[in-house]
N, C-alpha and C positions, 0 to 999 in steps of 0.2 A: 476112315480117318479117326477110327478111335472115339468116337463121337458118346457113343455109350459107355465109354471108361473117363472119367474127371479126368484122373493123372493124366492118364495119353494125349488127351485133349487138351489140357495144360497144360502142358509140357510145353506140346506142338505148337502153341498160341505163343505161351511166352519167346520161344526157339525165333520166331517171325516177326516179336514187339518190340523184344527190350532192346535192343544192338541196331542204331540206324545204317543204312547202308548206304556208305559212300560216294557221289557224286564226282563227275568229273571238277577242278579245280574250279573255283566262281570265278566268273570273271570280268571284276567288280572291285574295290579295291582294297592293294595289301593287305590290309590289315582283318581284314577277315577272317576267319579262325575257319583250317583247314584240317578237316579231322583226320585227313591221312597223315599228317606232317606235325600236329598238334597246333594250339590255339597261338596268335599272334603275342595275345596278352594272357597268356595263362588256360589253365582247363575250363571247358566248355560242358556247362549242366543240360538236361535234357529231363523234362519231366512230361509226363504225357497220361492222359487218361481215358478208357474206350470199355463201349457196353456191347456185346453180345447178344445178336437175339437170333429166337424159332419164330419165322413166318415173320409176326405182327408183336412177337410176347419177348422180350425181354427177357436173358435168361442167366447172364454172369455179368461181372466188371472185371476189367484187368486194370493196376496202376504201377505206374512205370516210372522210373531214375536212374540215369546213366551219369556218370563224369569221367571224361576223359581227357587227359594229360599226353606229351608228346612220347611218353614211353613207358605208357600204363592206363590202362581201363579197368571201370569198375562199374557192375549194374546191382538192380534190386528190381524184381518184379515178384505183384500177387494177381492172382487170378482165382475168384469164386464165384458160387452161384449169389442170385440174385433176380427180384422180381418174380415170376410164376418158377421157374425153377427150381426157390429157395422151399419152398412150400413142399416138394417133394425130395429135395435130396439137401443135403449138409455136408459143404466140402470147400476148403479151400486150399491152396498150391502158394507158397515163398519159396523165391528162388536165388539165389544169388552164384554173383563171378566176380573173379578178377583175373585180372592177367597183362603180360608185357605186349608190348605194342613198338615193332622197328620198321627199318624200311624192307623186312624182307616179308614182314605180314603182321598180322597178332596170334599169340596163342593164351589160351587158356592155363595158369596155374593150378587155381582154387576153383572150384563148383558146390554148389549145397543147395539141394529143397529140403523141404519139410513138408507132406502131405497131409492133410487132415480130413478123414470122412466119419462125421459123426465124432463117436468115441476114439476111434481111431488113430493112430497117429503114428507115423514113422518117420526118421531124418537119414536121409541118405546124402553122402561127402565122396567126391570123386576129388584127386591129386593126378597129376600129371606130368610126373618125373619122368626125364628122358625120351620125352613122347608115348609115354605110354600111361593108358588111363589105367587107375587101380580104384576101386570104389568098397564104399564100407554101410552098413545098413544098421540102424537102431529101432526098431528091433528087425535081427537077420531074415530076411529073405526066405520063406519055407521052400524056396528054388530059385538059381540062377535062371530058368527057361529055359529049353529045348530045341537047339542044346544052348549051351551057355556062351556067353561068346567069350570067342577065343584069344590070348594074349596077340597073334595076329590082326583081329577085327577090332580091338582096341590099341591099336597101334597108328598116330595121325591124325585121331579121332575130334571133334570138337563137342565139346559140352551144346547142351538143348538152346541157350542163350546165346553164345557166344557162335553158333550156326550161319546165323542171319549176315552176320558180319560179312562170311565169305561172298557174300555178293558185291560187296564192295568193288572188286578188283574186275567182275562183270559188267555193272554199271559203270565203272571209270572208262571202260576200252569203246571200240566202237560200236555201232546200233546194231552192227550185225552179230556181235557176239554179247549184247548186254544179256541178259535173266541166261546161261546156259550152263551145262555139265552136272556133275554129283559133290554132294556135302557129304561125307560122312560123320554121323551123329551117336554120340552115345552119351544114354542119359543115367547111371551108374548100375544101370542089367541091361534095357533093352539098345540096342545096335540095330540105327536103318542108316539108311540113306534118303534125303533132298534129291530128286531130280527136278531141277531146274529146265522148263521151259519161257520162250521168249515170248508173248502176245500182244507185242505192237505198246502204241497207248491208246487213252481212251479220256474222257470227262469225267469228273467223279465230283458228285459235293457231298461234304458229311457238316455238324456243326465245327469242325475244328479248320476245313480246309475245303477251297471249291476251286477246280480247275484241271488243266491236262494231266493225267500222270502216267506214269510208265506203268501198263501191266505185267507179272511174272507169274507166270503159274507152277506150283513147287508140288511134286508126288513123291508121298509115301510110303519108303519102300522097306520093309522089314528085311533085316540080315541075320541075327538072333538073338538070343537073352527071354526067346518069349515065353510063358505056360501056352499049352494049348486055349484055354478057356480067352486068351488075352488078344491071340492072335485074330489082325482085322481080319474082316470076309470080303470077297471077289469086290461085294460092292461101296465098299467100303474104301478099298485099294483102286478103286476106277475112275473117283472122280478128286484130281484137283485141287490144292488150295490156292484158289487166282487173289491173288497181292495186288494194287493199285499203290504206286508207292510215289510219291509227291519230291520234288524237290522245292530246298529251302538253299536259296543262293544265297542268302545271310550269313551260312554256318555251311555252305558248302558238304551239303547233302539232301541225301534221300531218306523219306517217312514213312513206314506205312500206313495210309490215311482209310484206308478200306479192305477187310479181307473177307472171303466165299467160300462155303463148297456146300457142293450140294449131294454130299453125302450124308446120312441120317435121313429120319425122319424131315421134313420140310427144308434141308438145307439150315446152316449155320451162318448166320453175319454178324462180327464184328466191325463197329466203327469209329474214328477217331472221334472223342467229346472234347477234348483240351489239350495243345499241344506247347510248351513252354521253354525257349532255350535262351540260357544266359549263362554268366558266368560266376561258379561259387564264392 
């Protein structure tokens, strides 16, 4: 899961935080702000915040703002180290989207991070004209990856952010088809796919949120854009990132209030610390 690479790792985290994913309609009343359909009274804020740890140690924060309108969204998310983490590496991840939003789904216009490790610093812009991703790198890329992907595999693609969303339309239907099928993701070189599986629910408490939630587990599956040096390993690619993802019948959806995997060293968790929605 990328675990030794910040970016990939950030990417993959933000791809799973920032974009809540869709609940079936509340059913609770009218006036409720329904994010498939857009808010009763106007656009609906989303602000949320969640720390990262190895084992027992504390090791990143991610902080998260979405608004969405009935025929357009927009997010911002960062993610860097922190706590024992911060001590040996320097690196943080901004990422942003926007894009239109109807009744035949959402798609992605605009996409942008900016990575930073250390001294380092690159800003990469993905467009998506015609359905087709076209990305630009400051400063360029000493390689697309191996091989690079194709105006085909960038074709339908969703931005790392705007990912998560496509669950939406899984969680709306019924139990037996909620968390399932492939996302295809490109984050402005590398090209995978989300396979989505379903795992029932379960109990979950974090400080933001205590109760049932739906689990989904999503695996990562490179298609290309990669350097060899970048590409994950066997075991890396075999374990999971299992989702516990909450609903808020208020705002008619789902959260992620918990996420796992226990690839790397001791296994990665992510959990929600503050979750906030209102209206801007």
């Amino acid at each position: 899961m990328l675990l030794s690479r910040p970016l990939g790792f950030g990417l993959l985290i933000l791809s799973l935080l920032v974009l809540p994913a869709v609940s079936a309609a509340a059913e609770t009343d009218d006036a409720v702000p329904d994010l498939r359909t857009g808010a009763a009274d106007g656009p609906v804020r989303l602000r949320a915040r969640y720390s990262s740890s190895v084992l027992v140690f504390k090791v990143g924060e991610v902080e998260l703002e979405a608004v969405f309108s009935p025929d357009h969204y927009e997010a911002q998310g960062t993610v860097g180290a922190a706590g024992l983490a911060a001590l040996f590496t320097d690196f943080d991840i901004r990422a942003e989207v926007s894009g239109a939003r109807n009744g035949e789904g959402i798609r992605p216009q605009h996409y942008a991070h900016v990575e930073r490790t250390g001294d380092k610093v690159r800003s990469v812009t993905v467009s998506f004209e015609d359905d087709l991703a076209r990305s630009q790198a400051e400063p360029p890329f000493g390689s697309w990856g191996v091989p690079p992907a194709s105006a085909a595999e960038r074709t339908g693609v969703l931005d790392p952010i705007t990912a998560f969303f496509a669950l939406s339309d899984a969680l709306s239907g019924s139990s037996d088809a909620a968390c399932a099928g492939r996302i295809p993701v490109f984050d402005g070189k590398q090209r995978y796919d989300l396979r989505l599986e379903d795992a029932g629910t379960a109990r979950v408490r974090t400080a933001a949120w205590r109760g049932e939630a739906r689990v989904c587990e999503a695996y990562y599956e490179p298609v290309s854009g990669y350097d060899p040096e970048d590409y994950p390993s066997a075991s890396e690619l075999r374990h999971p990132l299992t989702i516990w993802l909450a609903a808020f019948p208020e705002a008619g959806i789902h959260l992620p209030v918990r996420l796992h995997t226990r690839a790397g060293f001791g296994g990665v968790t992510v959990e929600a610390r503050d979750i906030v929605l209102d209206r801007p």
